[in-house]
PyMOL CGO cylinders between C-alpha atoms (Angstrom):
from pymol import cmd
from pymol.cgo import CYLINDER

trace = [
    CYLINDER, 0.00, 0.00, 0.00, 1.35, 3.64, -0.81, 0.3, 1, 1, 1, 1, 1, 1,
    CYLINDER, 1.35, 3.64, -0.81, 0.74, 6.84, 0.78, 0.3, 1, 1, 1, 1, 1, 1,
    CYLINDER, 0.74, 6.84, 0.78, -0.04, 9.29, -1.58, 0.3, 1, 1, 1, 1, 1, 1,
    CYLINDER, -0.04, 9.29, -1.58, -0.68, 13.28, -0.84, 0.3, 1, 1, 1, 1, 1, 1,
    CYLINDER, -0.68, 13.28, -0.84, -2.53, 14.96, -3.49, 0.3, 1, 1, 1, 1, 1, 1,
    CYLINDER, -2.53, 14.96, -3.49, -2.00, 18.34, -3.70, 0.3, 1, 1, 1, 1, 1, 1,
    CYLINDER, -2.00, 18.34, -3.70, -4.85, 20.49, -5.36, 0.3, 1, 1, 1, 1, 1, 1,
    CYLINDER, -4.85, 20.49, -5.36, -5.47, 24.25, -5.97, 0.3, 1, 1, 1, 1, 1, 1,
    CYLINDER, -5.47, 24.25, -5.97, -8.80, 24.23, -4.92, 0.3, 1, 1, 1, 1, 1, 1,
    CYLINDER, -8.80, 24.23, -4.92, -11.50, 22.85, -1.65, 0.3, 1, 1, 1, 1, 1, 1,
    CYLINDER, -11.50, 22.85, -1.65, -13.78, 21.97, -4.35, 0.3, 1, 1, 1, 1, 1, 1,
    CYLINDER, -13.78, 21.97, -4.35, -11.89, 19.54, -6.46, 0.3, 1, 1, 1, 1, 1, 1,
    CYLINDER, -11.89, 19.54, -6.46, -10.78, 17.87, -3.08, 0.3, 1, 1, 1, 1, 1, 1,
    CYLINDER, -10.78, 17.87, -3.08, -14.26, 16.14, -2.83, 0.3, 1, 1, 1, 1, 1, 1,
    CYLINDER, -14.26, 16.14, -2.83, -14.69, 15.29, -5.88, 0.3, 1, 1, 1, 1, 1, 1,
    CYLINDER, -14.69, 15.29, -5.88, -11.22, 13.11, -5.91, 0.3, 1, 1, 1, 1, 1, 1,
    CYLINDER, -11.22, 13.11, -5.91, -11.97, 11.67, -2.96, 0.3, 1, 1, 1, 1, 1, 1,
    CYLINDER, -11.97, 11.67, -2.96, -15.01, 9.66, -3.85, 0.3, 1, 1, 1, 1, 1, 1,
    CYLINDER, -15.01, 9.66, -3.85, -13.41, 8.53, -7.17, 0.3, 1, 1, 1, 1, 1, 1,
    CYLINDER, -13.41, 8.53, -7.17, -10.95, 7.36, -5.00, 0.3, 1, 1, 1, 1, 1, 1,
    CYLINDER, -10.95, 7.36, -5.00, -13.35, 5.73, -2.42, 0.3, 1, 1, 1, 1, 1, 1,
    CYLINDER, -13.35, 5.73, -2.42, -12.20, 2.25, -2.93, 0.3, 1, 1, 1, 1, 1, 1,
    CYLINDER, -12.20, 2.25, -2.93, -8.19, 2.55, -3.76, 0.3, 1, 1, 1, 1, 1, 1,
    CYLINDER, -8.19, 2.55, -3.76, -6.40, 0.92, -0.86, 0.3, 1, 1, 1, 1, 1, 1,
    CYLINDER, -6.40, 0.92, -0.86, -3.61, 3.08, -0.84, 0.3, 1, 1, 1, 1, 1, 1,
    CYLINDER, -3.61, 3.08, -0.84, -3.24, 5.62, 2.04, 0.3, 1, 1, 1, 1, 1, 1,
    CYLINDER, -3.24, 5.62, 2.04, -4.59, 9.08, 0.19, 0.3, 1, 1, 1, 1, 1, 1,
    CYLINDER, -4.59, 9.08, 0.19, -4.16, 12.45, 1.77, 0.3, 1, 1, 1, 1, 1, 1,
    CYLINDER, -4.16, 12.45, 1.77, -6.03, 15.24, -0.33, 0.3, 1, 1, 1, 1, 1, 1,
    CYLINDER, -6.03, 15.24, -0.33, -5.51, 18.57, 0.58, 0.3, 1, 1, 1, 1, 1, 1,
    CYLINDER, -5.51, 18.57, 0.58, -5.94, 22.07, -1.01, 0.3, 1, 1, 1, 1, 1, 1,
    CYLINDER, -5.94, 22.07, -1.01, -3.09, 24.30, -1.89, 0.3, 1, 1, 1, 1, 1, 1,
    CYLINDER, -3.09, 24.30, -1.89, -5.90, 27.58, -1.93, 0.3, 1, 1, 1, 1, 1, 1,
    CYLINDER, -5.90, 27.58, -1.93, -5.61, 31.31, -3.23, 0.3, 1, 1, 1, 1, 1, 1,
    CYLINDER, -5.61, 31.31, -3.23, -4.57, 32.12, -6.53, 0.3, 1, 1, 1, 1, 1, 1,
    CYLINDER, -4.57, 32.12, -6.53, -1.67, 33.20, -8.97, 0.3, 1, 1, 1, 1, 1, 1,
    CYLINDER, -1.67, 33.20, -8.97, -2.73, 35.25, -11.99, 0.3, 1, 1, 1, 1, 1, 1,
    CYLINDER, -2.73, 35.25, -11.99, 0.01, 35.90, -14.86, 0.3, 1, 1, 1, 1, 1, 1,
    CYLINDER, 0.01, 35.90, -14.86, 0.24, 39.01, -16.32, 0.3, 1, 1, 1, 1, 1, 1,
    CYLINDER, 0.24, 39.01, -16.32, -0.79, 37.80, -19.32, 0.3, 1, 1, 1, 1, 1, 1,
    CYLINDER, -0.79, 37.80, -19.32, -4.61, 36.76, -18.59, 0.3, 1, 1, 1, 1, 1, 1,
    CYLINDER, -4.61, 36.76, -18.59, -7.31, 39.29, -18.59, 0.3, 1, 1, 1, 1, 1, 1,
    CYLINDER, -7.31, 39.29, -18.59, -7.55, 40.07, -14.83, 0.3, 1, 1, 1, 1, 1, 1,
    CYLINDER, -7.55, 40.07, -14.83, -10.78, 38.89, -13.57, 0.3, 1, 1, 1, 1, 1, 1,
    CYLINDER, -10.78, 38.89, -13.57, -10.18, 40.68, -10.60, 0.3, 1, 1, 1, 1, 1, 1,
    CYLINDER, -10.18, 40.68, -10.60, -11.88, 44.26, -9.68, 0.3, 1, 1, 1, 1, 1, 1,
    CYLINDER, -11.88, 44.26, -9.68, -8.91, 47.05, -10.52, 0.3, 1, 1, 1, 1, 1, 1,
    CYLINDER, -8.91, 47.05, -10.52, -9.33, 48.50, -6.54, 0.3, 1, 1, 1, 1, 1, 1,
    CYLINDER, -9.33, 48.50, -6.54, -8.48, 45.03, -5.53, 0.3, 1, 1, 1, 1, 1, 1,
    CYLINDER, -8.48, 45.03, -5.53, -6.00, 44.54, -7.96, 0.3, 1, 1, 1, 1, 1, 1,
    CYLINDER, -6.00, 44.54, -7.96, -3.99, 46.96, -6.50, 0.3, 1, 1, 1, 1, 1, 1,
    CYLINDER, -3.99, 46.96, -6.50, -3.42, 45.12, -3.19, 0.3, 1, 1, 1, 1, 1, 1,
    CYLINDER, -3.42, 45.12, -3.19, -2.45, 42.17, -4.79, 0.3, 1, 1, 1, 1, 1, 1,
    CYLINDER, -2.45, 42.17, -4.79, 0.92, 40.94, -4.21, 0.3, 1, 1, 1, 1, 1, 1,
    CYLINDER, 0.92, 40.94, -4.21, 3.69, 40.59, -7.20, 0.3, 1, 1, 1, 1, 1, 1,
    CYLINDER, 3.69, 40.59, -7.20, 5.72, 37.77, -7.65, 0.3, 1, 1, 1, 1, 1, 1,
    CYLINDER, 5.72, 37.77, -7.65, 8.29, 36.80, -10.11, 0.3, 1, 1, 1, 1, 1, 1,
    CYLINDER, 8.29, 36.80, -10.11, 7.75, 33.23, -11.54, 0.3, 1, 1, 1, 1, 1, 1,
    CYLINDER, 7.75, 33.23, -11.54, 10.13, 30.18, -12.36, 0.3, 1, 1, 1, 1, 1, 1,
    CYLINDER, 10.13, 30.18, -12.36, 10.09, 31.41, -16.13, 0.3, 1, 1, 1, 1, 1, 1,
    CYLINDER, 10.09, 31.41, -16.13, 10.99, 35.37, -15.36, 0.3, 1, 1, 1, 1, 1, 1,
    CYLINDER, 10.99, 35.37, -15.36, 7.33, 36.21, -16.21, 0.3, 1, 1, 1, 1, 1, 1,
    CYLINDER, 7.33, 36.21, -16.21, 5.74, 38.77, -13.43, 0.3, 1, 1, 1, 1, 1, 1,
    CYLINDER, 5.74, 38.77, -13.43, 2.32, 37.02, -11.43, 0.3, 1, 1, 1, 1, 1, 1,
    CYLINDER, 2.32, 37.02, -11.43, 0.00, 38.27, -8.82, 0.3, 1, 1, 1, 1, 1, 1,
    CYLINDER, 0.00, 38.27, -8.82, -0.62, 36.07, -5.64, 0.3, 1, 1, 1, 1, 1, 1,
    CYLINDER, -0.62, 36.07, -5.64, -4.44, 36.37, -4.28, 0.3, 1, 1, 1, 1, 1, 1,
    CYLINDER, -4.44, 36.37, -4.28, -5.32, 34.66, -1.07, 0.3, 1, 1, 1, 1, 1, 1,
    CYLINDER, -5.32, 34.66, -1.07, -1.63, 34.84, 0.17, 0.3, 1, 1, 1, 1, 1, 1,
    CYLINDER, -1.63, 34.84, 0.17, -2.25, 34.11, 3.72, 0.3, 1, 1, 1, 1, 1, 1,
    CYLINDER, -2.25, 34.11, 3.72, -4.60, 31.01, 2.95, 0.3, 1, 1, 1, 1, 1, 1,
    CYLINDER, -4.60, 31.01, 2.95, -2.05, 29.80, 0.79, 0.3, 1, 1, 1, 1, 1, 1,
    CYLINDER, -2.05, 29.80, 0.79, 0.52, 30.09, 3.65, 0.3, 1, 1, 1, 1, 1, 1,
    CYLINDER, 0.52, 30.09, 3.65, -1.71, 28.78, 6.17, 0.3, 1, 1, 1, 1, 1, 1,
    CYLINDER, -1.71, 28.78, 6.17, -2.51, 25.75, 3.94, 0.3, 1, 1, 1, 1, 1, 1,
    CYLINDER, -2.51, 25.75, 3.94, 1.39, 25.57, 3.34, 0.3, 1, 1, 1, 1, 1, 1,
    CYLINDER, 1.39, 25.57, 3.34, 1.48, 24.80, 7.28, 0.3, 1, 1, 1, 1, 1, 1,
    CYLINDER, 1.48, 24.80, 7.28, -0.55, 22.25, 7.20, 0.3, 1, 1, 1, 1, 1, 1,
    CYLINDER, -0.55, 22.25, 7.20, 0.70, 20.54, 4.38, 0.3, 1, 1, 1, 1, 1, 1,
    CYLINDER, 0.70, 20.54, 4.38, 4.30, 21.14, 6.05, 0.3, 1, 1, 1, 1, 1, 1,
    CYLINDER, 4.30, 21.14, 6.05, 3.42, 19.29, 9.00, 0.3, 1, 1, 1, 1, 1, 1,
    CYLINDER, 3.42, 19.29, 9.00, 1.64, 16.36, 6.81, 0.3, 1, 1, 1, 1, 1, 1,
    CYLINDER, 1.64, 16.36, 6.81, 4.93, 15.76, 5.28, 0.3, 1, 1, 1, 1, 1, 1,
    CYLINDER, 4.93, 15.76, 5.28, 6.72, 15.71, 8.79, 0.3, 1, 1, 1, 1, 1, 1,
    CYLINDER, 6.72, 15.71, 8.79, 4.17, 12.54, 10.08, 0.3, 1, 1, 1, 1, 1, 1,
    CYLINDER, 4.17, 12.54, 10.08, 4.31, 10.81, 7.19, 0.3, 1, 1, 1, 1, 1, 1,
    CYLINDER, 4.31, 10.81, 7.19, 6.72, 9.19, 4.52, 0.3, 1, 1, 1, 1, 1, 1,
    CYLINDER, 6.72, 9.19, 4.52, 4.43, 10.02, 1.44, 0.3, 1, 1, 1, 1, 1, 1,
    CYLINDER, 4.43, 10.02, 1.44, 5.56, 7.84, -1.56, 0.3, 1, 1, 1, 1, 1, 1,
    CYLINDER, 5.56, 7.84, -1.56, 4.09, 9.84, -4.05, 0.3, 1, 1, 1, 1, 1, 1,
    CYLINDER, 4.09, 9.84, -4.05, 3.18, 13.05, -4.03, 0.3, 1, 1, 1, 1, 1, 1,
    CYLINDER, 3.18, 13.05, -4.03, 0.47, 13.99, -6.61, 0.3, 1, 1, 1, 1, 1, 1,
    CYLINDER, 0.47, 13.99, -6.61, -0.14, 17.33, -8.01, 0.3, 1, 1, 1, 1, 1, 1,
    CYLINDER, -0.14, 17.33, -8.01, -3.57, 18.12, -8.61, 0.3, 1, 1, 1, 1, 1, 1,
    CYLINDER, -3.57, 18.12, -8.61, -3.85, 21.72, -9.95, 0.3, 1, 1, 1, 1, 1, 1,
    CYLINDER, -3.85, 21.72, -9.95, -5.46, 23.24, -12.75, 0.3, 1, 1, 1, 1, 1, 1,
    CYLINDER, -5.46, 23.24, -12.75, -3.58, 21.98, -15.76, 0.3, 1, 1, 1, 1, 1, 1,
    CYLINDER, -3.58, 21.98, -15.76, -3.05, 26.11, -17.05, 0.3, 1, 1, 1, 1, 1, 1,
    CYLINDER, -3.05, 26.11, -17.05, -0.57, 28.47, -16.18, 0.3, 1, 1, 1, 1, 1, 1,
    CYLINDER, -0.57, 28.47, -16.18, -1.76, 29.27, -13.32, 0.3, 1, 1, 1, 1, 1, 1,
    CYLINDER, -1.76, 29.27, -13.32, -2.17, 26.31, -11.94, 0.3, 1, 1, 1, 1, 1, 1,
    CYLINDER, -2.17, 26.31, -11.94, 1.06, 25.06, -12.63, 0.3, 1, 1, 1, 1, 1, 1,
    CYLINDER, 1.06, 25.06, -12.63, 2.56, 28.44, -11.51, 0.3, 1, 1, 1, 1, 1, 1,
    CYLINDER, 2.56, 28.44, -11.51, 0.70, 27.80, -7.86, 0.3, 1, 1, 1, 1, 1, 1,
    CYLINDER, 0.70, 27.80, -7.86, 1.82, 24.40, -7.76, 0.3, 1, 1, 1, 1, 1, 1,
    CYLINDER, 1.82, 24.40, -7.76, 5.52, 26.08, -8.64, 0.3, 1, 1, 1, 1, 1, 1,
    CYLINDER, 5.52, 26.08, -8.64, 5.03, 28.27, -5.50, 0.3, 1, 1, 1, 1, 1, 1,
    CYLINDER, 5.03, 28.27, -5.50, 4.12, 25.87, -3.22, 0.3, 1, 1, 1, 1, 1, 1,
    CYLINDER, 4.12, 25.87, -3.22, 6.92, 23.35, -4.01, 0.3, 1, 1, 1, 1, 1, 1,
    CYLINDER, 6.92, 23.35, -4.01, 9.11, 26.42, -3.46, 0.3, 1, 1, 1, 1, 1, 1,
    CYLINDER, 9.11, 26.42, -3.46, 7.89, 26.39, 0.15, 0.3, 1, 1, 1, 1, 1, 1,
    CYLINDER, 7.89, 26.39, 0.15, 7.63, 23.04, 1.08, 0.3, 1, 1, 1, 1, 1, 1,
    CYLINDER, 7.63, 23.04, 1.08, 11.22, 22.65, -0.56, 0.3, 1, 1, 1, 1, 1, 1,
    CYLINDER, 11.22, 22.65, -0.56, 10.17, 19.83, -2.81, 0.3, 1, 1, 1, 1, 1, 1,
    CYLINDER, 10.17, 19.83, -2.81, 11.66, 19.51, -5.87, 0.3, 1, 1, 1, 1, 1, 1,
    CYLINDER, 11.66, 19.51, -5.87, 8.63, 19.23, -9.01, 0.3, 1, 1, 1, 1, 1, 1,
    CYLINDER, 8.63, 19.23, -9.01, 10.94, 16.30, -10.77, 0.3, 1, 1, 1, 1, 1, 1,
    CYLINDER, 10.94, 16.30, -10.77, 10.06, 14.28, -7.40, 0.3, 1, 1, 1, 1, 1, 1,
    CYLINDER, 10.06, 14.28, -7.40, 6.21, 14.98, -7.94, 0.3, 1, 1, 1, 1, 1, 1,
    CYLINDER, 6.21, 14.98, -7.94, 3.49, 13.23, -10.54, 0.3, 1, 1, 1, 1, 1, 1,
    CYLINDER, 3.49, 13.23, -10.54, 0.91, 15.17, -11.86, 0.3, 1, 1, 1, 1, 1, 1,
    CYLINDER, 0.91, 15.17, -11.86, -2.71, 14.60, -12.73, 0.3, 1, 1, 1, 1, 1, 1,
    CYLINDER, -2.71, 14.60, -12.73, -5.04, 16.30, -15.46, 0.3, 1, 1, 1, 1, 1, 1,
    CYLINDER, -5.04, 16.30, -15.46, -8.35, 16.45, -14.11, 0.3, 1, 1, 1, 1, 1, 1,
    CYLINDER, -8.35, 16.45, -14.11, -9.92, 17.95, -17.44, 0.3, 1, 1, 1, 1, 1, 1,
    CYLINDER, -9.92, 17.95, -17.44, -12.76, 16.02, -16.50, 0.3, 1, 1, 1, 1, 1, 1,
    CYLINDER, -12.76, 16.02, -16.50, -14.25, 15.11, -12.69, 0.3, 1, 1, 1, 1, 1, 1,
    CYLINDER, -14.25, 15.11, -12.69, -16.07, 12.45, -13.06, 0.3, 1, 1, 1, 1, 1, 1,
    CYLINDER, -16.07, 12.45, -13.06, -15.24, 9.22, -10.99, 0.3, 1, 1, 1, 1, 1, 1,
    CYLINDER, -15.24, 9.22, -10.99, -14.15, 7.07, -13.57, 0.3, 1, 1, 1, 1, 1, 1,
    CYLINDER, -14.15, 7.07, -13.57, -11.77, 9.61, -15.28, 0.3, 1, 1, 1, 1, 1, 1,
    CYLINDER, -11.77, 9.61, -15.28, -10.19, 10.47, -11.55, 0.3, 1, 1, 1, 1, 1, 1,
    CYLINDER, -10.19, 10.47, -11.55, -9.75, 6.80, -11.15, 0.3, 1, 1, 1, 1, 1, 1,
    CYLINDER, -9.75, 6.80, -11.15, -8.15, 6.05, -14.34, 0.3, 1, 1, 1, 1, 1, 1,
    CYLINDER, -8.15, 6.05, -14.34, -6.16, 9.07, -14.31, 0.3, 1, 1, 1, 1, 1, 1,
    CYLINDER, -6.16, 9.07, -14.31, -4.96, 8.34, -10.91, 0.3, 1, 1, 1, 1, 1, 1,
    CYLINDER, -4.96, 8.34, -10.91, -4.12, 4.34, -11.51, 0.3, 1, 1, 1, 1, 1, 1,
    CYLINDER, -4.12, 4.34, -11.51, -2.10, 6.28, -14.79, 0.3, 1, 1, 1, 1, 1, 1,
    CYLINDER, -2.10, 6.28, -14.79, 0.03, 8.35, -12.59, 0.3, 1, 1, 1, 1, 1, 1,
    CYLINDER, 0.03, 8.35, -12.59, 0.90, 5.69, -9.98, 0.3, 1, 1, 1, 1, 1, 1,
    CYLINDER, 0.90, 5.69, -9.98, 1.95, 3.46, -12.77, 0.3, 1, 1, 1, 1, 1, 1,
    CYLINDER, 1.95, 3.46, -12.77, 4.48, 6.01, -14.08, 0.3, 1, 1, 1, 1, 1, 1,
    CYLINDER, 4.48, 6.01, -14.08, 6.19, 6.78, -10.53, 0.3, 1, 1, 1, 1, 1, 1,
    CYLINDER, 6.19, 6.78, -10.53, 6.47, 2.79, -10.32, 0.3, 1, 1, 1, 1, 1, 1,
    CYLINDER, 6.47, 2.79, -10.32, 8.17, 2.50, -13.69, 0.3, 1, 1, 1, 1, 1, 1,
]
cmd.load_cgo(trace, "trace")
């Protein structure tokens, strides 16, 4: 049996993995990364007043980002710390959004746990449906064992 942490950007998507994943006998651990990291290349969604407050960031490929929900991010980053301190996970799973962003939150939060991304699996959830999650979990275990 493995222990697997799953790492995803969002409460939502935590639920929705963890009944696909109901019957796996491996030892799963899904948690949420939370906030959000725009690139300065998407249309901001965001109001221009809050905009402002946001928090700039350079990311891994020199391009300039915006950090929203900083201090649940950190929080979260906490918890996940401590997670990794009581356990041996053997794989750890990212979970994100499969876009820039995504990846570029995932990016972040590697860079505080101080895991290196080579040492993670990721898994495209372009789809949530149970059978999809399943499959597309059973996928990425498969690779980290071969």
């Amino acid at each position: 049996m493995k222990k697997v942490l799953i790492l995803t950007e969002k409460r939502s998507v935590n639920s929705h993995i963890s009944k696909a994943l109901k019957n796996v006998s491996d030892d799963i651990t899904i948690t949420e990364i939370g906030g959000h990291i725009y690139t300065t290349d998407e249309p901001f969604v965001v109001p221009y007043c809050e905009m402002k407050s946001l928090k700039a960031l350079m990311l891994k490929n020199y391009e300039k980002g915006y950090i929203r929900g900083e201090p649940l991010i950190k929080e979260n980053i906490k918890k996940i710390e401590r997670m990794l301190s009581e356990n041996n996970f053997d794989i750890i799973v990212n979970a994100c959004d499969n876009d820039k962003n995504g990846k570029a939150l995932f990016s972040f939060a590697c860079d505080l746990l101080n895991i290196s991304e080579q040492d993670t699996v990721s898994i495209e959830l372009s789809d949530l449906q149970e059978n999809y999650i399943y499959n597309q979990y059973l996928n990425v275990c498969a690779l980290k064992e071969g």
